[in-house]
Structure formats: structure tokens, C-alpha cells
C-alpha positions as CSV (number, residue, x, y, z in Angstrom):
1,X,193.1,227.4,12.7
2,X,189.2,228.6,12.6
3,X,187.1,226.4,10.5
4,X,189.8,223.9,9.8
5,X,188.0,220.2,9.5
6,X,189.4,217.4,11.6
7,X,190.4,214.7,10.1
8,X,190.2,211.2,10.6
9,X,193.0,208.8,12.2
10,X,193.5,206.2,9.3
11,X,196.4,205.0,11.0
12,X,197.2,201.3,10.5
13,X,195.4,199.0,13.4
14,X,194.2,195.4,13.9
15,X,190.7,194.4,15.9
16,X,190.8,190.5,16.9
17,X,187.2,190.1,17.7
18,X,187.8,186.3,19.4
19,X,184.7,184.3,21.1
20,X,185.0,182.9,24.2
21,X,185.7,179.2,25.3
22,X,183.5,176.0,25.3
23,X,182.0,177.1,29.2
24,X,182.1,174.7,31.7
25,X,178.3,173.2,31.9
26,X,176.2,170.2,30.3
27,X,173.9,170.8,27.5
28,X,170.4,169.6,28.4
29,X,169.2,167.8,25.2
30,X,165.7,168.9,25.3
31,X,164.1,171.1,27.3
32,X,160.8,173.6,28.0
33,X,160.6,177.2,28.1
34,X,162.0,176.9,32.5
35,X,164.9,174.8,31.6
36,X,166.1,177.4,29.1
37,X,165.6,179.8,31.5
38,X,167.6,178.2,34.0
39,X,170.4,177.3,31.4
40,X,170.6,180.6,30.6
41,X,171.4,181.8,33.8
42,X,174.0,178.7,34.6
43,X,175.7,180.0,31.4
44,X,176.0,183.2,32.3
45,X,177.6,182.2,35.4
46,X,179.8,179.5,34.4
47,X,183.7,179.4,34.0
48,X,185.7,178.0,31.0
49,X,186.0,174.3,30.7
50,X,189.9,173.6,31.7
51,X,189.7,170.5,29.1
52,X,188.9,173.4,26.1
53,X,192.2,174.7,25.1
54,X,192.3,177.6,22.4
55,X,193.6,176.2,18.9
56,X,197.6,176.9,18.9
57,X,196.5,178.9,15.4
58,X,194.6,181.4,17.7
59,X,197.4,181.5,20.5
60,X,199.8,182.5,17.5
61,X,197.9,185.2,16.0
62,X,197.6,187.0,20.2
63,X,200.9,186.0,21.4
64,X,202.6,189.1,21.0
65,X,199.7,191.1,22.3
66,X,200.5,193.7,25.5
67,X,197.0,193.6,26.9
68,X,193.4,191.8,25.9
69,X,190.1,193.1,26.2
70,X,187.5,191.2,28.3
71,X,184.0,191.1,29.2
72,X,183.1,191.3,33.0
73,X,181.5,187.1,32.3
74,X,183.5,184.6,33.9
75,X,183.9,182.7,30.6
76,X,185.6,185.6,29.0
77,X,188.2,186.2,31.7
78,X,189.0,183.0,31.7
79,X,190.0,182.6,28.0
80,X,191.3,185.2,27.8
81,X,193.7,184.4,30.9
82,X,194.3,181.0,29.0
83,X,194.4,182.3,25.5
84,X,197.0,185.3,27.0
85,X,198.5,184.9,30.5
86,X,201.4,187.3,29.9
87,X,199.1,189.8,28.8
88,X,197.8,192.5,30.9
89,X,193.7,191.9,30.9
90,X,191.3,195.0,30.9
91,X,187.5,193.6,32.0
92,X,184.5,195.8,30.9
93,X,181.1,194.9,31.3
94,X,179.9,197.0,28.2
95,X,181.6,193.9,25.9
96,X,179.5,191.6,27.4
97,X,176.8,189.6,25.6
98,X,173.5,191.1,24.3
99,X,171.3,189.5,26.2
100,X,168.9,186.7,25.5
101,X,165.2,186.1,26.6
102,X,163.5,183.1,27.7
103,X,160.5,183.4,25.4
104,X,156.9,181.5,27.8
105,X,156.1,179.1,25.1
106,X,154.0,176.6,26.9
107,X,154.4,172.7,26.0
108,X,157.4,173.3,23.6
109,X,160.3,171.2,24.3
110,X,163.8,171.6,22.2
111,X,167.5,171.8,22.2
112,X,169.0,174.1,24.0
113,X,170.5,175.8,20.7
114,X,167.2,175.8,19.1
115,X,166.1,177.9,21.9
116,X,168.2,180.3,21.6
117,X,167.9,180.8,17.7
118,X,164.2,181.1,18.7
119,X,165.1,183.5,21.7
120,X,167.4,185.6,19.5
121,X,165.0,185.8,16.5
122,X,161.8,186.7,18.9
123,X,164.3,189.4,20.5
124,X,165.2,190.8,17.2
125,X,161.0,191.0,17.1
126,X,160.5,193.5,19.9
127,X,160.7,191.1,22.8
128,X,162.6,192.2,25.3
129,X,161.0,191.6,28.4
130,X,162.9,193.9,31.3
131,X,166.6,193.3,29.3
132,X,168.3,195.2,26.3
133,X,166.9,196.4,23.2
134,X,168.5,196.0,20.4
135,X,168.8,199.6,19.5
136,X,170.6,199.8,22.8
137,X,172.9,196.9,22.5
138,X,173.6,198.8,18.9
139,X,174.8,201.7,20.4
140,X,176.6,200.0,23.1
141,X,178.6,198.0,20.3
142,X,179.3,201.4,18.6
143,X,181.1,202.6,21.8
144,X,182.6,199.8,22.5
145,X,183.9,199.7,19.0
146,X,185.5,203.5,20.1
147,X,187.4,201.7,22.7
148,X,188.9,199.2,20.7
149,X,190.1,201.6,17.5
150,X,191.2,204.1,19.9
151,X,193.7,201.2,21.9
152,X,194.5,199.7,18.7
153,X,195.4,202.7,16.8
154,X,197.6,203.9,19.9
155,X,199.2,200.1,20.1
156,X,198.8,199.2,16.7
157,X,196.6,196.1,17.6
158,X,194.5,194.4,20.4
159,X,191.8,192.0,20.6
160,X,188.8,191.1,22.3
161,X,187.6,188.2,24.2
162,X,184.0,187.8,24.1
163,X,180.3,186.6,23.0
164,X,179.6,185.4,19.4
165,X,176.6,187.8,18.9
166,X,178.3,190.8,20.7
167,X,181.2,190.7,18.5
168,X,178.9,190.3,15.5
169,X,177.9,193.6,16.6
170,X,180.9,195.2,17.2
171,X,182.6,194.0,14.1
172,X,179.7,195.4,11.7
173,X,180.2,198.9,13.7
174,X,184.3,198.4,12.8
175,X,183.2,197.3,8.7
176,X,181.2,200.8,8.5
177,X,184.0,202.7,10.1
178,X,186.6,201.1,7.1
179,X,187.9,197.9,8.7
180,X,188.5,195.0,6.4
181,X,187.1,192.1,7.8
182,X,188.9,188.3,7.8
183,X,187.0,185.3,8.5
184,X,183.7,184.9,9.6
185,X,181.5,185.4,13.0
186,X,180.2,181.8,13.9
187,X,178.8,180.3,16.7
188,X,182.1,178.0,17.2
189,X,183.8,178.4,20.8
190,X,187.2,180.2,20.1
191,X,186.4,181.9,16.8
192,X,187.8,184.6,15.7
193,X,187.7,187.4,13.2
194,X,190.3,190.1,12.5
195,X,189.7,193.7,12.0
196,X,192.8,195.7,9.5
197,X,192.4,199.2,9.2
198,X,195.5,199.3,6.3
């Protein structure tokens, strides 16, 4: 019919927005603005650590998943292989993690963690030096927040296996769309947060 408004799928669906595994690297205790640099990059390339199993709380909440969402990083596909091996695993680079600069601050020596509270905070700032913005990792969140609804309103739920940050991301772009959000996004290896659109 001419005119006639479209309406909204309010179907009922569940987002698990999970983080990644403890990755299989050593944490440099202190270190200058290089050494983060060059952690960074290790961490982007690095695998899941086969001693970090996912909690058997998590494994129960997936278990009965079809297929898992994954970014293209090695440390996501390989949770999410642990976490789900039956499942069928769909890798897309647009989940992975909004990127993080290595901020030239001469003489300063901290924990690697530190660094990137610093890194993050500076890139929230305006600097971004030849990565993502954070208007653009925004609107990369919001798609692949279409994505997710769109498989978990077909299958009735799915879940992703990503980056703490990203996720945060994501699961704000789910909240305005009418999700109801249980537990919390932390920087804890494994965590997860669920998504219900009743």
C-alpha cells in the first residue's frame, strides 16, 4: 500500500557480545613509548593462550549456538573455535578492534595497561595518527550492530567473539536500538554481555 509506514522487527533475539581469550604473549612490566608500540603489534598478531580455557558458565550460555561471529584477529578465531567448535564460525574484519595509538611521549616508562588507558584516552582526544577515528569506528559498530540483529532475529540468537572496546561499541549501538543489556563490558579476558530484544 502507498504511504504505508514500515515497521520495525521487534521480534524476540539475543546478542552475546563475548571478549576474546587471555592472547598468547608476555606483558612487559614497564616500558617506553617503542615498547608499546611493538606490544601492540605482537598483540595484534598473537594466538590464544591454549592454557586459558573459557569459564564452563560461558561455554553453557553458547553451547547451543549454530554459528559465532568472529573478528578476522587470530585471538578471536581462536576462542571462538575453543569456546564453540561445533559451531559454524563467520570471520569479518569490520568486528575487529578500534584501534589504538602509540602516543611519542619521550622518557615515560609504564605498564603496558597504563599505556593503553593513556593511548585510548589521547585517541578519544583527536589523535589518530594514520588509524581510525572514532566517528568512524562509531559507524562501523552501528553496522556491525545490523549484522548481528539481522542474524539473531532470523536465528533467534548469536554471539560475538571479539575486543573489549569494540563490543563496548557495538553493545551501546544495540542499547539505543531497544536491547536490554546483562552484565557489564570490562576489560577481563572472556567477558561477556548479553543483548535481549524481549
Amino acid at each position: 500500500m502507498a504511504g504505508a509506514a514500515v515497521m520495525p522487527d521487534t521480534r524476540a533475539a539475543r546478542i552475546i557480545l563475548i571478549r576474546h581469550g587471555r592472547p598468547a604473549l608476555p606483558t612487559s612490566p614497564r616500558t617506553g613509548h617503542r615498547g608499546f608500540r611493538d606490544y601492540i603489534d605482537a598483540y595484534e598478531a598473537a594466538g590464544l593462550d591454549p592454557t586459558d580455557a573459557p569459564p564452563d558458565e560461558l561455554q553453557d550460555l553458547v553451547s547451543e549456538l549454530e554459528a559465532v561471529f568472529s573478528s578476522d584477529r587470530r585471538r578471536a578465531q581462536d576462542s571462538a573455535k575453543t569456546l564453540v567448535p561445533g559451531a559454524d564460525l563467520i570471520v569479518d574484519p569490520l568486528f575487529m578492534e578500534a584501534p589504538l595509538p602509540a602516543p611519542r611521549i619521550p622518557l615515560l616508562r609504564m605498564s603496558v595497561p597504563k599505556w593503553a588507558v593513556v593511548a585510548r584516552l589521547l585517541w578519544h582526544a583527536g589523535y589518530h595518527p594514520e588509524i581510525e577515528n572514532y566517528r568512524k569506528a562509531k559507524h562501523r559498530a552501528s553496522r556491525a550492530a545490523d549484522i548481528l540483529v539481522r542474524r539473531a532475529t532470523l536465528d533467534g540468537a548469536t554471539a560475538l567473539v571479539a575486543h573489549g572496546y569494540f563490543n563496548f561499541l557495538i553493545g551501546r549501538e544495540l542499547g539505543r536500538r531497544g536491547f536490554r543489556k546483562s552484565g557489564s563490558h570490562r576489560a577481563k579476558f572472556w567477558n561477556a554481555v548479553v543483548y535481549e530484544r524481549a
